[in-house]
C-alpha positions in Angstrom: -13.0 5.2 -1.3 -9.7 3.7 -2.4 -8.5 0.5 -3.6 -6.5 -1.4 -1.5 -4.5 -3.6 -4.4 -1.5 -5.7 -2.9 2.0 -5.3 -5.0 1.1 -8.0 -7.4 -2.2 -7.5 -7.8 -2.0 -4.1 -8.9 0.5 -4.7 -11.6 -3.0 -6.1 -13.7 -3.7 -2.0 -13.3 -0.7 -0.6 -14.3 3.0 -1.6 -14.9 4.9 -1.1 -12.0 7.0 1.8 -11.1 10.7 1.7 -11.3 12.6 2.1 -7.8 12.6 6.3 -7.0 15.7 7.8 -7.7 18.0 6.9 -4.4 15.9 3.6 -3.4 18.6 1.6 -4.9 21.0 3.1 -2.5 18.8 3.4 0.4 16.6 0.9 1.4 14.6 2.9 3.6 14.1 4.9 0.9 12.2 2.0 -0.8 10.5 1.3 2.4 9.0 4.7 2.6 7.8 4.3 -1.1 6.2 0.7 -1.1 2.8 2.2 -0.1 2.2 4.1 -3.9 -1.0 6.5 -4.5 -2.0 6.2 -8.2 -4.5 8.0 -10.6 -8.0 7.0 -10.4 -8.4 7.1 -6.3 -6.9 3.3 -6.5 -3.5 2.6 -4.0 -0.7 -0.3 -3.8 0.7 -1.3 -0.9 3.9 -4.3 -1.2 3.5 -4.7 2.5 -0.5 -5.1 2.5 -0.7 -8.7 3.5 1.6 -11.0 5.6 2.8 -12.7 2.2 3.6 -9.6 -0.1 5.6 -8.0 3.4 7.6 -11.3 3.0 8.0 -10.8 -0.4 9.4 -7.4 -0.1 11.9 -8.2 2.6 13.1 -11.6 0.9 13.8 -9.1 -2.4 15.8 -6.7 -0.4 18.0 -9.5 1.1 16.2 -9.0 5.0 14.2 -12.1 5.2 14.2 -15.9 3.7 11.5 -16.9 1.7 10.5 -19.4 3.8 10.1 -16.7 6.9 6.4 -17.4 7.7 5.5 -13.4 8.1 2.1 -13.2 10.4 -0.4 -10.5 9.9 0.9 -8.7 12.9 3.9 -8.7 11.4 2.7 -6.9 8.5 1.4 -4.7 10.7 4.7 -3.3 12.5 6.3 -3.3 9.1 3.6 -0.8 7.9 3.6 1.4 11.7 7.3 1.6 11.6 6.7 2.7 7.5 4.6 5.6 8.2 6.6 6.9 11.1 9.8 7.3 8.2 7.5 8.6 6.3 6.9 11.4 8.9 10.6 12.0 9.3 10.9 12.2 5.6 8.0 15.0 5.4 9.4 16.6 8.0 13.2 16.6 7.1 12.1 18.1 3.3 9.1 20.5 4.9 12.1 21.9 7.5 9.5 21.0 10.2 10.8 19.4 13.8 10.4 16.2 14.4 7.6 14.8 15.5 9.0 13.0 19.1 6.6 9.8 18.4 8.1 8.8 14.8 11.8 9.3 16.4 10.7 6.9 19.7 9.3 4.7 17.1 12.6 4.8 14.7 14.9 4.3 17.7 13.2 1.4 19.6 13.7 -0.5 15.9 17.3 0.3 15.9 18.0 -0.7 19.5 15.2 -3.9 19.2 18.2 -5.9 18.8 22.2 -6.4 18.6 23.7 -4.9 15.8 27.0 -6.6 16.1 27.4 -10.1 16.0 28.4 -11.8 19.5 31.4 -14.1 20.2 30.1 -17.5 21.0 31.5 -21.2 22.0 30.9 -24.7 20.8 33.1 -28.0 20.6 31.7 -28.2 17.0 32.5 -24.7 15.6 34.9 -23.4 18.5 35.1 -19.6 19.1 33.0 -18.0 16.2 31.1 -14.8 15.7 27.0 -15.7 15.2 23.9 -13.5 15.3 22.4 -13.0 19.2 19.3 -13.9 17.2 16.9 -17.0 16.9 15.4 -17.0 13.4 12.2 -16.4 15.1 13.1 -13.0 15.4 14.4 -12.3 11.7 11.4 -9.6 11.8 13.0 -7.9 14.4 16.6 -7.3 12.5 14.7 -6.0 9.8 12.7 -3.5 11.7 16.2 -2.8 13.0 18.2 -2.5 9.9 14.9 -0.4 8.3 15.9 2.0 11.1 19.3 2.2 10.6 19.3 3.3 7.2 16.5 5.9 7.7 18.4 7.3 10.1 21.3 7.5 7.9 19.5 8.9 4.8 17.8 11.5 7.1 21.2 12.6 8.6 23.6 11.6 6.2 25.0 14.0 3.3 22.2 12.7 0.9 19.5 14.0 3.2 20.1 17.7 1.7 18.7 16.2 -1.6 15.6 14.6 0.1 12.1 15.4 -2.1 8.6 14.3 -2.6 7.6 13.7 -6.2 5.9 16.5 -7.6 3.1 14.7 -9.5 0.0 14.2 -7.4 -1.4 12.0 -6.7 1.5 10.3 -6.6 3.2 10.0 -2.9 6.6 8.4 -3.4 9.8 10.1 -1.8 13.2 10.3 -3.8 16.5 11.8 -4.0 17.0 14.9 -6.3 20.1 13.4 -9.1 19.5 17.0 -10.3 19.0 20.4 -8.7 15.4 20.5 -10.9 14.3 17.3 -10.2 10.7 16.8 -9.3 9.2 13.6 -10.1 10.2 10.1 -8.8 9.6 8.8 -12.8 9.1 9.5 -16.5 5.5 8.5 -15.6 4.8 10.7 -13.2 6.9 13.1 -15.5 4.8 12.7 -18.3 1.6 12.6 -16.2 2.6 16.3 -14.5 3.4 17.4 -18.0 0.2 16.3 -19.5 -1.7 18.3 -16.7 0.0 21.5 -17.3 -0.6 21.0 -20.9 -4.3 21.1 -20.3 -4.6 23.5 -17.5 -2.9 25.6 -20.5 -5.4 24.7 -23.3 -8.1 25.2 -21.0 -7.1 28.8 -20.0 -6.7 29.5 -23.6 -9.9 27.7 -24.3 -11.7 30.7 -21.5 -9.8 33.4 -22.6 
């Protein structure tokens, strides 16, 4: 059975990885890739409890610090997670798809306004603010989550779309290169190692 370790605590087993190649220009991206499967059967997750989800959106600029995330929260973070993760699979597999992780995209992009509304006060006069309380900060980020998976998945970048090619690792990046296959040197290194082995172990039987 696997470890569940949250984002910090798993750092005590391993440094952590760098962003995959693209999750600097895609946030979705990143989103997709915060749940991480590592050697050894053991797992991280940055969105495992209430506080490391609140963490994770305060770092990419989608919540304050002071949000106050509940575990249900968490929860819908991680549902709407796993649904991109399905378009992602399916976008680089060529598969169609699958009509629940679309619903489940689209009801976060059309949760809430994207544009901010025209509004009146004596204080501030006619100004543009956010149709939003901050009660419902969760909901604009489910929203903007959305938003850019849709974009990376239909955009010109989606044509570079891969999944790292070091198991166990489960991380999703885009190709820089045309023979890119691993989301990090790690991972590199790791694949590298195996064939290396597989090699000397063949030889070894021969």
């Amino acid at each position: 059975m696997r470890t569940v370790w949250e984002a910090a605590g798993a750092e005590a087993v391993q440094p952590a990885l760098p962003p995959a190649p693209g999750a600097e220009q895609y946030v979705a991206l990143d989103f997709a890739d915060s749940a991480v499967a590592l050697p050894g059967g053991q797992f991280t997750d940055a969105l495992g409890t209430p506080a490391a989800a609140n963490r994770w959106l305060t770092e990419h600029g989608l919540a304050p610090a002071h949000a106050g995330l509940q575990a249900m929260c968490a929860a819908q973070l991680r549902a709407l997670r796993e649904q991109v993760r399905t378009l992602l699979a399916s976008r680089i597999d060529g598969h169609p798809a699958p009509p629940a992780a679309l619903q489940a995209v689209n009801d976060a992009m059309t949760r809430v306004p994207t544009a901010s509304l025209l509004r009146w006060d004596d204080a501030s006069g006619l100004h543009r603010a956010a149709a939003h309380p901050t009660t419902q900060i969760l909901d604009h980020a489910l929203a903007a989550l959305a938003a850019d998976a849709a974009e990376l998945l239909t955009g010109p970048d989606a044509e570079q779309l891969s999944a790292c090619g070091s198991p166990p690792c489960n991380r999703y990046l885009l190709r820089t290169h045309g023979r890119r296959q691993w989301c990090s040197v790690r991972c590199g290194d790791r694949a590298r190692a195996a064939r290396a082995y597989a090699r000397r172990s063949q030889l070894k039987d021969a």
